[in-house]
The first five atom37 places (N, CA, C, CB, O) and aatype in JSON, in Angstrom:
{
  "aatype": [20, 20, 20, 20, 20, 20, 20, 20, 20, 20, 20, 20, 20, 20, 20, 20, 20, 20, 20, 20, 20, 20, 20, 20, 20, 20, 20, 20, 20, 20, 20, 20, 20, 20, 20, 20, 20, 20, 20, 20, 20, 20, 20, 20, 20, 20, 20, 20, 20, 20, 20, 20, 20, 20, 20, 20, 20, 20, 20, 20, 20, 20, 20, 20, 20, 20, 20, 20, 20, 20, 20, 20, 20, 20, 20, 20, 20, 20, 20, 20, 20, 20, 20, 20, 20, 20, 20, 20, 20, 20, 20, 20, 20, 20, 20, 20, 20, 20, 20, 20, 20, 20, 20, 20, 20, 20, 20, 20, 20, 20, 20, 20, 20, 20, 20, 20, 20, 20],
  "atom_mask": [
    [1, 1, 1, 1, 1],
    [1, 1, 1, 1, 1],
    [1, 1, 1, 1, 1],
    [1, 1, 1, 1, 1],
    [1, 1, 1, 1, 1],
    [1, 1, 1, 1, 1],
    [1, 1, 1, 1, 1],
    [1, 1, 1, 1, 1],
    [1, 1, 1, 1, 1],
    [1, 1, 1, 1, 1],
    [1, 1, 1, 1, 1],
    [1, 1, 1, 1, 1],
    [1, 1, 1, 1, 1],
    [1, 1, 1, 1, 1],
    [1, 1, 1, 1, 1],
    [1, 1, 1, 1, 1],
    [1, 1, 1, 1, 1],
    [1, 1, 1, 1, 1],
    [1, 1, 1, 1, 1],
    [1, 1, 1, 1, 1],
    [1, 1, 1, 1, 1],
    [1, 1, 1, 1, 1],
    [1, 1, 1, 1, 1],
    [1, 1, 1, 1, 1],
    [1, 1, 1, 1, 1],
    [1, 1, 1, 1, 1],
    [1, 1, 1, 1, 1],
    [1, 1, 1, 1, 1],
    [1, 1, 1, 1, 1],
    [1, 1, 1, 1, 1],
    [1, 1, 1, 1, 1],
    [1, 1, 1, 1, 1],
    [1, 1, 1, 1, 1],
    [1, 1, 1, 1, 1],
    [1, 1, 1, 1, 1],
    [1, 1, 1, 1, 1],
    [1, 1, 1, 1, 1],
    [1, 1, 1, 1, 1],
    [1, 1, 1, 1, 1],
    [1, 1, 1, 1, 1],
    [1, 1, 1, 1, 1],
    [1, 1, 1, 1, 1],
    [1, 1, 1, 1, 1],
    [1, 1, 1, 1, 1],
    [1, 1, 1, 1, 1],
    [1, 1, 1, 1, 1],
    [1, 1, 1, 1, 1],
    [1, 1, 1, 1, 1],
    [1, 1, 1, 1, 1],
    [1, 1, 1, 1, 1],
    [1, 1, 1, 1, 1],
    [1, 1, 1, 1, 1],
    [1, 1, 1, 1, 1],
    [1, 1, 1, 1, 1],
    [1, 1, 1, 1, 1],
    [1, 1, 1, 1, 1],
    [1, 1, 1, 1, 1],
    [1, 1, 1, 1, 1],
    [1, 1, 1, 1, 1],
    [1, 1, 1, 1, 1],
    [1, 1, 1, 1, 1],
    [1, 1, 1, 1, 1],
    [1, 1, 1, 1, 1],
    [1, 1, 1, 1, 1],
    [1, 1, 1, 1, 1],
    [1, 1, 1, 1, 1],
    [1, 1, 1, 1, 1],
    [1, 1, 1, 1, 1],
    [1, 1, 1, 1, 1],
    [1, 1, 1, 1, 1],
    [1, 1, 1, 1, 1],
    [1, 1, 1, 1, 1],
    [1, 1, 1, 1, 1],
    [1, 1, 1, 1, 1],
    [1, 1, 1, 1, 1],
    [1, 1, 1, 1, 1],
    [1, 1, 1, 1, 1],
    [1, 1, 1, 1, 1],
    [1, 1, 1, 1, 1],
    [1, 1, 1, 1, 1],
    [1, 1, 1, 1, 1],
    [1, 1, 1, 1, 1],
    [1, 1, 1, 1, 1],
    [1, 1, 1, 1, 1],
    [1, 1, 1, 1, 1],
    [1, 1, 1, 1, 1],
    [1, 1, 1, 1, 1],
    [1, 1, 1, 1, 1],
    [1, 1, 1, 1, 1],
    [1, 1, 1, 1, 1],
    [1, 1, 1, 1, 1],
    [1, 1, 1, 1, 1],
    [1, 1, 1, 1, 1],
    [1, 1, 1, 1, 1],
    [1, 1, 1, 1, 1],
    [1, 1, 1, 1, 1],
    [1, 1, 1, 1, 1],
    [1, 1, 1, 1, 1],
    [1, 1, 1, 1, 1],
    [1, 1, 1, 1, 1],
    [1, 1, 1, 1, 1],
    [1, 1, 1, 1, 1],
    [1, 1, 1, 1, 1],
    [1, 1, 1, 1, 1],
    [1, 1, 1, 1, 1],
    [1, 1, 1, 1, 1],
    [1, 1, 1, 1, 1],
    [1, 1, 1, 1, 1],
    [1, 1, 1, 1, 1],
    [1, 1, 1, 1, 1],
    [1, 1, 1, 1, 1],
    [1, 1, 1, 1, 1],
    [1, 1, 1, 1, 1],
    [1, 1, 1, 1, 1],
    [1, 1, 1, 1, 1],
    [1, 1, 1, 1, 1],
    [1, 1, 1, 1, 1],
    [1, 1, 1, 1, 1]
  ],
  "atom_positions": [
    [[87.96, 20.81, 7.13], [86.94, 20.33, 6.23], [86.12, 21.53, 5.77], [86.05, 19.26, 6.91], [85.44, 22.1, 6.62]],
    [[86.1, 22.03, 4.36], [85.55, 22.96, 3.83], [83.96, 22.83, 4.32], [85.87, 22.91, 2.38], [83.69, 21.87, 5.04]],
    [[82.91, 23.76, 3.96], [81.59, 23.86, 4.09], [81.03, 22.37, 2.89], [81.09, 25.69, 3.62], [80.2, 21.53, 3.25]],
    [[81.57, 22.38, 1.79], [80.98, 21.22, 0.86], [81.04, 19.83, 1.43], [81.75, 21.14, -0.49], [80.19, 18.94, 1.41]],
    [[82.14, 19.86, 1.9], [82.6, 18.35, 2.41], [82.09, 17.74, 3.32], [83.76, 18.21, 2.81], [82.19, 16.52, 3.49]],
    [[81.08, 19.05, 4.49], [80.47, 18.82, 5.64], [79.25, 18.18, 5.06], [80.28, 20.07, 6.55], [78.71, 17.17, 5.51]],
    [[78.8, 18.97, 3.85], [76.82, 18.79, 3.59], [77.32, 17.55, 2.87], [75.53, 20.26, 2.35], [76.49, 16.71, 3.21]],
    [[78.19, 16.95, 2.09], [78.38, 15.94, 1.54], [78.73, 15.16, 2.48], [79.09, 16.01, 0.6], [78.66, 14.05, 1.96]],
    [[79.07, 15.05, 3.55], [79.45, 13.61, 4.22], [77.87, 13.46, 5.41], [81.47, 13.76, 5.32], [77.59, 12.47, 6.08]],
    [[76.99, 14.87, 5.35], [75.73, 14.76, 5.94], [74.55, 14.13, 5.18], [75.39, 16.0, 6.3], [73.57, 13.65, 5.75]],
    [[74.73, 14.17, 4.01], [73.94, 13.44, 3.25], [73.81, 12.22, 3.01], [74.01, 13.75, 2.45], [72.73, 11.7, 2.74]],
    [[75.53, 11.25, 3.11], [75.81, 10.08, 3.42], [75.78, 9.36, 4.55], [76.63, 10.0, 3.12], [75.98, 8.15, 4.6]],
    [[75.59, 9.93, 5.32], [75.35, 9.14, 6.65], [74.05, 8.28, 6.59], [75.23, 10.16, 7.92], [72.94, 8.72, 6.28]],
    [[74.38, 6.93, 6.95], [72.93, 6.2, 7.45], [72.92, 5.84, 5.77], [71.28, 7.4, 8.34], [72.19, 4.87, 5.58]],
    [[73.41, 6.24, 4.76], [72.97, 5.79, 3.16], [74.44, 6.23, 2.27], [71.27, 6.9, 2.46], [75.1, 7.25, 2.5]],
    [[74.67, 5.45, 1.46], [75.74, 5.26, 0.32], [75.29, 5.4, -1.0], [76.35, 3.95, 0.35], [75.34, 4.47, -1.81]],
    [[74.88, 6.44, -1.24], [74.62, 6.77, -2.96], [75.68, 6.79, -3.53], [73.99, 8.11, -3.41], [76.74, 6.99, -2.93]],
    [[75.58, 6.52, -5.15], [76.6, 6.83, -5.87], [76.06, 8.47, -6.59], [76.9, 5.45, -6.96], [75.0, 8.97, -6.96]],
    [[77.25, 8.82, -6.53], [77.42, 10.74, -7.05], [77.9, 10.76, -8.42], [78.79, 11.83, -6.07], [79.01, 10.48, -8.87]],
    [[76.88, 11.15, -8.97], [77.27, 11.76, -10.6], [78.56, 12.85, -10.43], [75.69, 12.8, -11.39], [78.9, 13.37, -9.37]],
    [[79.31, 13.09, -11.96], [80.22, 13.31, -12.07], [79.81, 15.29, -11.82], [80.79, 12.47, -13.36], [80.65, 16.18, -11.9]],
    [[78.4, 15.45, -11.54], [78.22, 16.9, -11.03], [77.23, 16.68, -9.89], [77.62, 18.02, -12.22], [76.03, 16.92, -9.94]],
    [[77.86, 16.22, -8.92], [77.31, 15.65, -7.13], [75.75, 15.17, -7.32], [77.29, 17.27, -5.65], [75.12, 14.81, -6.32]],
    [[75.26, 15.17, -8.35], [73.6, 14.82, -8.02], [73.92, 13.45, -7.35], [72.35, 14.67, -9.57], [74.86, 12.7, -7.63]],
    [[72.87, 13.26, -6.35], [72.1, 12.04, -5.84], [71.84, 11.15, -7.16], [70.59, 12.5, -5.06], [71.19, 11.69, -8.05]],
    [[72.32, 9.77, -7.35], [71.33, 9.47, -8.64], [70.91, 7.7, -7.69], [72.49, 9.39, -10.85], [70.97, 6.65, -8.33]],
    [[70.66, 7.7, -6.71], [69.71, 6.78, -5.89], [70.74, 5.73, -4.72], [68.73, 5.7, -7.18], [71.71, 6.34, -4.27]],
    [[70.64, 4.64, -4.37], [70.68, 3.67, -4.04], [72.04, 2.88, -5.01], [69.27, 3.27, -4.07], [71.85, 2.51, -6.17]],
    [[72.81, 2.79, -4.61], [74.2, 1.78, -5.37], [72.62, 0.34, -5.83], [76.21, 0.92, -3.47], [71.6, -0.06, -5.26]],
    [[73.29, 0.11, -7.01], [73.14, -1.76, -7.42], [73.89, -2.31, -6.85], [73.4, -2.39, -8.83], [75.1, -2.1, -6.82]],
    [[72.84, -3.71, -5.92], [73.42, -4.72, -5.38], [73.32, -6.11, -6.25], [72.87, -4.81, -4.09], [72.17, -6.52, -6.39]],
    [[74.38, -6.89, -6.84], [73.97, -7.84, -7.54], [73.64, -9.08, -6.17], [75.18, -8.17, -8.78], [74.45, -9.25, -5.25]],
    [[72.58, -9.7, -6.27], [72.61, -10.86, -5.67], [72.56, -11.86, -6.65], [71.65, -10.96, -4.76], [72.15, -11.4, -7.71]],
    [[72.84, -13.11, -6.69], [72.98, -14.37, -7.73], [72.49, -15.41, -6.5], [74.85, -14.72, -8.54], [72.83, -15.49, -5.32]],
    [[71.59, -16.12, -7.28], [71.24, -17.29, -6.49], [72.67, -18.41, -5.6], [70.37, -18.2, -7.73], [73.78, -18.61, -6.1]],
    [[72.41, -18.72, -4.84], [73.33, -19.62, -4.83], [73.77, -20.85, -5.17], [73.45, -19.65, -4.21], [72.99, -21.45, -4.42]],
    [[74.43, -21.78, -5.73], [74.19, -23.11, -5.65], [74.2, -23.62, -4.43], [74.97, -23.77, -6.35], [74.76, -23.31, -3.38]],
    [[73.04, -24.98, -4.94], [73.41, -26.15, -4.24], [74.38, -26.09, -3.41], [73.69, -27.07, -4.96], [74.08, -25.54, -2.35]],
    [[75.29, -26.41, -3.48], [77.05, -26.66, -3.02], [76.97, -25.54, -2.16], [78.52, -26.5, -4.36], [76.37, -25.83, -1.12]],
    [[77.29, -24.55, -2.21], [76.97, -23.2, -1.67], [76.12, -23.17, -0.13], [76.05, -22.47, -2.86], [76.51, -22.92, 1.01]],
    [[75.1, -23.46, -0.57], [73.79, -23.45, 0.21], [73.99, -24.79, 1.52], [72.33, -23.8, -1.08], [73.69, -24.93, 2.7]],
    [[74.62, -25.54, 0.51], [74.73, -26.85, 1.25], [76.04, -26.55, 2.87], [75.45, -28.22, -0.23], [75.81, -26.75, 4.07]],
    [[77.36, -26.01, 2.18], [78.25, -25.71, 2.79], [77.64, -24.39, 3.94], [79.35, -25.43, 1.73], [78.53, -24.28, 4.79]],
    [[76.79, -23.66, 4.17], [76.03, -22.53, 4.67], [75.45, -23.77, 5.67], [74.91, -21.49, 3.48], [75.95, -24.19, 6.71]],
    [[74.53, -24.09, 5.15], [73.9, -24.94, 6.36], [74.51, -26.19, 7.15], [72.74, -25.46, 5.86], [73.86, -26.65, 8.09]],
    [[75.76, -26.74, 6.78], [76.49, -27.51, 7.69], [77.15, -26.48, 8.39], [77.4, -28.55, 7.09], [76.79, -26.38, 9.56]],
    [[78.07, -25.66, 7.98], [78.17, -24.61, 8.61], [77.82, -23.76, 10.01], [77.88, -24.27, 7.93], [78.52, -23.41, 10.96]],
    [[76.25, -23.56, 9.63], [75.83, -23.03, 10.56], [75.18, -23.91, 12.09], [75.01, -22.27, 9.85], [75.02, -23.5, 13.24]],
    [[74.92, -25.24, 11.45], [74.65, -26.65, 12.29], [76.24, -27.06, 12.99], [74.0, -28.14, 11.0], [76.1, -27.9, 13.87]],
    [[77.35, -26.74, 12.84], [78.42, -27.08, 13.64], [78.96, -25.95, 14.68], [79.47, -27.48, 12.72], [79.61, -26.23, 15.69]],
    [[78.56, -24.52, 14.24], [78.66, -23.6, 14.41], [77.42, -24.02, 16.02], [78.49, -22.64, 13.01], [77.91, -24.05, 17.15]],
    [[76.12, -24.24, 15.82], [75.27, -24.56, 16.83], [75.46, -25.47, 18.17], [74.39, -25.04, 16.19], [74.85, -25.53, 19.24]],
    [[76.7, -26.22, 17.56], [77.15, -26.55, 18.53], [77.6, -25.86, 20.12], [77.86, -26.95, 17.95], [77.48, -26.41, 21.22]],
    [[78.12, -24.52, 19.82], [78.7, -23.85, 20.6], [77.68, -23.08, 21.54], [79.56, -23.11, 19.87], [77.84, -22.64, 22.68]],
    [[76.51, -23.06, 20.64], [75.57, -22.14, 21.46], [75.03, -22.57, 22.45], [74.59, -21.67, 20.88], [74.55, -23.7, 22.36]],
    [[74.92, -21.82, 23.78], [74.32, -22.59, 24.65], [72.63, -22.51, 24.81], [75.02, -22.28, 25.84], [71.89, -23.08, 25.61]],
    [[72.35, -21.62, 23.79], [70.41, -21.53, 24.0], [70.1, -22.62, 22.87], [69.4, -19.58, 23.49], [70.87, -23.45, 22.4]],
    [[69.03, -22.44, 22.63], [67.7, -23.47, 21.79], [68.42, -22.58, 20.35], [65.26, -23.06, 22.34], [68.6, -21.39, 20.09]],
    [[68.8, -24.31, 19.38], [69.3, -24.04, 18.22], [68.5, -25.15, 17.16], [70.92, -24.13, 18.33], [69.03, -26.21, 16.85]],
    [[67.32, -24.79, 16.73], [66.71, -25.47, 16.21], [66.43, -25.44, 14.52], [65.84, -25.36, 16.96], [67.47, -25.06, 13.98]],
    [[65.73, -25.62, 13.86], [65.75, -26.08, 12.3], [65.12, -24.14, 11.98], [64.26, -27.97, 11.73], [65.55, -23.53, 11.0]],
    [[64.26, -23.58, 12.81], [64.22, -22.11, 12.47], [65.51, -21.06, 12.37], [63.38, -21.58, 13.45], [65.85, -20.21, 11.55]],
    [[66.13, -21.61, 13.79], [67.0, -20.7, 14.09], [68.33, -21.06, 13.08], [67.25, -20.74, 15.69], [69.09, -20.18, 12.69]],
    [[68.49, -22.5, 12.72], [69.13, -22.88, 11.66], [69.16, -22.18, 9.98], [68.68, -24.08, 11.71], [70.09, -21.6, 9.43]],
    [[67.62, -22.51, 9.4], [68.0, -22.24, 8.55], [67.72, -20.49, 8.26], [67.54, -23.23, 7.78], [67.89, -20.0, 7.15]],
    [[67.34, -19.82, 9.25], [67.44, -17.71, 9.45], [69.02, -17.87, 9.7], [66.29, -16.58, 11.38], [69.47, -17.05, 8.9]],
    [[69.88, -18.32, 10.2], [71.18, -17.52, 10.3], [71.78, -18.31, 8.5], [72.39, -18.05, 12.19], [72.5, -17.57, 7.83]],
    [[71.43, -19.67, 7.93], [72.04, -20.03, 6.59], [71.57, -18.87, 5.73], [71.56, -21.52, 5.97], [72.49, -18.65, 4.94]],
    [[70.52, -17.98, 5.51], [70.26, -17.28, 4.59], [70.64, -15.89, 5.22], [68.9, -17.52, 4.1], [71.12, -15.08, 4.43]],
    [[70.54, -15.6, 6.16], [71.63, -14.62, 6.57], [73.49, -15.01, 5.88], [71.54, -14.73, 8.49], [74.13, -14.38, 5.03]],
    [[73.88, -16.28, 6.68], [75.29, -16.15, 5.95], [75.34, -15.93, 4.49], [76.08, -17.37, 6.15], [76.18, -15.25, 3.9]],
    [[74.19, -16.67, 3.91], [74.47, -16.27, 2.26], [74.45, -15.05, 2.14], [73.5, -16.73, 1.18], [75.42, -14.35, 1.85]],
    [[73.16, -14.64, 2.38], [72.95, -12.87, 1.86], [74.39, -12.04, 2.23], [71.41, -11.92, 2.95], [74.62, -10.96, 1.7]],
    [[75.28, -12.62, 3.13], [75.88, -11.41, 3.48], [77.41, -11.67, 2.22], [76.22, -11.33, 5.52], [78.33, -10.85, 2.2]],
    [[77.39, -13.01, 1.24], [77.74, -13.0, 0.32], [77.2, -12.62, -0.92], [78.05, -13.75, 0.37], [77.61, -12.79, -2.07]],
    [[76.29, -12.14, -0.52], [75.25, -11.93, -1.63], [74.77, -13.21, -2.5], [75.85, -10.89, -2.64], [74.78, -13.37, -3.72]],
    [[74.58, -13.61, -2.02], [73.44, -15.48, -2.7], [72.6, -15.37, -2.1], [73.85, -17.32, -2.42], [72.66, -15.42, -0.87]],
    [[71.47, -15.17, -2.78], [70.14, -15.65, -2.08], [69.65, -17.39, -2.2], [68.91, -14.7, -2.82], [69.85, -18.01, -3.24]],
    [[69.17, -17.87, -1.32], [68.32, -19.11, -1.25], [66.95, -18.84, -0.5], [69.12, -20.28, -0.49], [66.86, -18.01, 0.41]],
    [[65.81, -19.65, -0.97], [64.63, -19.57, -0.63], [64.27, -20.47, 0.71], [63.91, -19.88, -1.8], [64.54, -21.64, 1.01]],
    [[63.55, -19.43, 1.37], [63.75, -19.92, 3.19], [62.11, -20.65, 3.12], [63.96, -18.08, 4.82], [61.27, -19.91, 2.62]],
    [[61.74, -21.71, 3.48], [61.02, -21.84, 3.51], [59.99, -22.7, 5.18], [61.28, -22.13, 2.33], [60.3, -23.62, 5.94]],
    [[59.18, -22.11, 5.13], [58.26, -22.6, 6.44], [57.19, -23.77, 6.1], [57.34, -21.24, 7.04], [56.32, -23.59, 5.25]],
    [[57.32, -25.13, 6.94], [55.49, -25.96, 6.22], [55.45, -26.68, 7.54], [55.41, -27.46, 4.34], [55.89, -26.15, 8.56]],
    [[55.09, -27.53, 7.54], [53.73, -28.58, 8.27], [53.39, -29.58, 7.96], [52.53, -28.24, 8.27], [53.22, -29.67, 6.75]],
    [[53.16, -30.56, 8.6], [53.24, -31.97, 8.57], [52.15, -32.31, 9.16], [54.37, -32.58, 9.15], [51.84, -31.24, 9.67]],
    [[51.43, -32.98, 9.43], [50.17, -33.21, 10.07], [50.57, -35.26, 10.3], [48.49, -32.55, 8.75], [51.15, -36.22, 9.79]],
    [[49.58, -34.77, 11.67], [49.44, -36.09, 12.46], [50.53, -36.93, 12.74], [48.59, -36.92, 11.85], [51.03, -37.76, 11.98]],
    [[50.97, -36.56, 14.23], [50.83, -35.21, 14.72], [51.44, -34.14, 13.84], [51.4, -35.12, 16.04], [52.2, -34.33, 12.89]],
    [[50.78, -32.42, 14.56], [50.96, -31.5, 13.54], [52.57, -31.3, 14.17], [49.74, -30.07, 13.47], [53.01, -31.41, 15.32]],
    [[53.27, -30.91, 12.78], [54.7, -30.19, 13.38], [55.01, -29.61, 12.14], [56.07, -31.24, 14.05], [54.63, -29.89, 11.0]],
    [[56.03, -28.46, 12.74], [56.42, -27.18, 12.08], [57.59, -27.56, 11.69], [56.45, -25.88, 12.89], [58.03, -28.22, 12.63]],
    [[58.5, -27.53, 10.7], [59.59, -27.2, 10.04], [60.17, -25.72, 9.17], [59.48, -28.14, 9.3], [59.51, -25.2, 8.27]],
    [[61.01, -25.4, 9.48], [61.95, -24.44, 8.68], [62.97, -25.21, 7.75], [62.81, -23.5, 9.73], [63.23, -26.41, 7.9]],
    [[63.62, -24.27, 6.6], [64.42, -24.92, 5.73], [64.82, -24.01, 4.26], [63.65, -26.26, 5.44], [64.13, -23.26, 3.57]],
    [[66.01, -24.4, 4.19], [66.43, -23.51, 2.6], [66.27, -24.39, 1.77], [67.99, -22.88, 2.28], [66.25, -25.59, 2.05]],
    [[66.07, -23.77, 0.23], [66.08, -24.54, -0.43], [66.86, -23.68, -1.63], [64.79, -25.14, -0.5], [67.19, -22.51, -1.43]],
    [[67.08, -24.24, -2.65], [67.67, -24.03, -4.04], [67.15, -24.63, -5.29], [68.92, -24.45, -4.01], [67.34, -25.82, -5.54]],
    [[66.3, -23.61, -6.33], [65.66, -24.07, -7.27], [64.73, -25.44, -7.1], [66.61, -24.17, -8.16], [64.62, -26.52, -7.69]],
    [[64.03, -24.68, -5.78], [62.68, -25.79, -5.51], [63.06, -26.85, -4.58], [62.13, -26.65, -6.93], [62.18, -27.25, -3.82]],
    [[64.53, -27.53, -4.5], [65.0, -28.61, -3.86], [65.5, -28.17, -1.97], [66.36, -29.13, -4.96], [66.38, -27.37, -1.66]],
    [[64.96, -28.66, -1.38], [65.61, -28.7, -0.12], [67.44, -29.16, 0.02], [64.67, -29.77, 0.65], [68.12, -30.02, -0.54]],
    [[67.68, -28.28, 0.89], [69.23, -28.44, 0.95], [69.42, -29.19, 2.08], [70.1, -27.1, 1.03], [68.83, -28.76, 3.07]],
    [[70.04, -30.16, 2.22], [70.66, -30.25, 3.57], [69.58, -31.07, 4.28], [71.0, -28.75, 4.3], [69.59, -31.03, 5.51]],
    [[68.92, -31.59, 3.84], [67.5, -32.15, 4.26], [67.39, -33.89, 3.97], [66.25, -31.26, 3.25], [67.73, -34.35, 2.88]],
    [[66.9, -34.69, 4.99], [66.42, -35.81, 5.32], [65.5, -35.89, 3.94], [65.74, -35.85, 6.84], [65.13, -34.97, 3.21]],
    [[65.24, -37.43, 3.84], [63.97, -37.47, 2.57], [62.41, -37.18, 3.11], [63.89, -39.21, 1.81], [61.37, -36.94, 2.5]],
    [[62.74, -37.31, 4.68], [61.1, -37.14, 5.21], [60.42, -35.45, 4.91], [61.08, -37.48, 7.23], [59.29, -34.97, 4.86]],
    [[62.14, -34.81, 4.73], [61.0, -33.04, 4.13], [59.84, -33.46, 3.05], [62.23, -31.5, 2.9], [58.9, -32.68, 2.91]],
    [[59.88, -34.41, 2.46], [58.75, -34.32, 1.82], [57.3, -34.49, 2.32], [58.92, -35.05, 1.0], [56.3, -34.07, 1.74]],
    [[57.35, -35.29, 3.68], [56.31, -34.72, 3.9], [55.48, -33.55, 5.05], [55.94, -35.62, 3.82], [54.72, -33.54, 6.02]],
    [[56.01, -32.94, 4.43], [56.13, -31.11, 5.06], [55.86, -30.42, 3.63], [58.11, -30.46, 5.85], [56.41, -30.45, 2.53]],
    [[54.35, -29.52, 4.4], [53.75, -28.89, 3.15], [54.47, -27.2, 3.33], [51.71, -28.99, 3.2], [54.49, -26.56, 4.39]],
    [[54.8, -26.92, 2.53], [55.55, -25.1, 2.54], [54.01, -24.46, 2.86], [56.48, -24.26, 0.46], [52.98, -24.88, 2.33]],
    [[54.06, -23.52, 3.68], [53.16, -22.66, 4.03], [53.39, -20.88, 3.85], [52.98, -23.1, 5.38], [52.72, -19.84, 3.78]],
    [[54.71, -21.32, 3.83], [55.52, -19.8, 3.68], [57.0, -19.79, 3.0], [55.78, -19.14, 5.28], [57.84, -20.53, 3.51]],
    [[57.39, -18.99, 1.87], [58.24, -18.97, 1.75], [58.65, -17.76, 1.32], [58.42, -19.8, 1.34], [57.74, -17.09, 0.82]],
    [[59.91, -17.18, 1.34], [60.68, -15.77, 1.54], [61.99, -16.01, 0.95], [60.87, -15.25, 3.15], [62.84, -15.12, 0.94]]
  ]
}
């Protein structure tokens, strides 16, 4: 391995730039993400709820819908993760959604107020 090939494969480590046609750095590759559909989103979160089956720790509606937007992202689809609250008594819910709509969700998400969403 010549001297160039060394500082060029030291520069890539830990990061994947794309190299102009005279080696400059010109940043960070484009990642396209595209929302996902419905359908999509839907198939992700049954998915990951049959998949829960197997686990033997605490597999609940958080831990549910963090690994569905993990499986998307790692297709590159994003869906919107969202956190709310229900009062009397108070309780916490997690959940994806797609263009505002809950996926995969009972009709009672409605009454669960979003407190957070990502």
């Amino acid at each position: 391995m010549g001297a160039h090939e060394k500082r060029s494969h030291r520069l890539s480590i830990g990061r994947r730039y794309n190299h102009g046609r005279d080696g400059v750095e010109s940043g960070p590759p484009r990642r396209t993400v595209r929302p996902a559909t419905v359908g999509r989103a839907r198939q992700a979160v049954h998915a990951v709820r049959q998949a829960a089956v197997l686990v033997p720790g605490r597999v609940a509606c958080l831990e549910e819908s963090a690994a569905a937007v993990v499986t998307l992202a790692a297709s590159r689809e994003r869906v919107t993760w969202c956190h709310g609250v229900a009062g009397d008594p108070i309780r916490l819910h997690a959940w994806v959604q797609v263009g505002g709509q809950p996926v995969a969700e009972p009709e009672s998400i409605t009454r669960y107020t979003p407190l957070r969403t990502i």
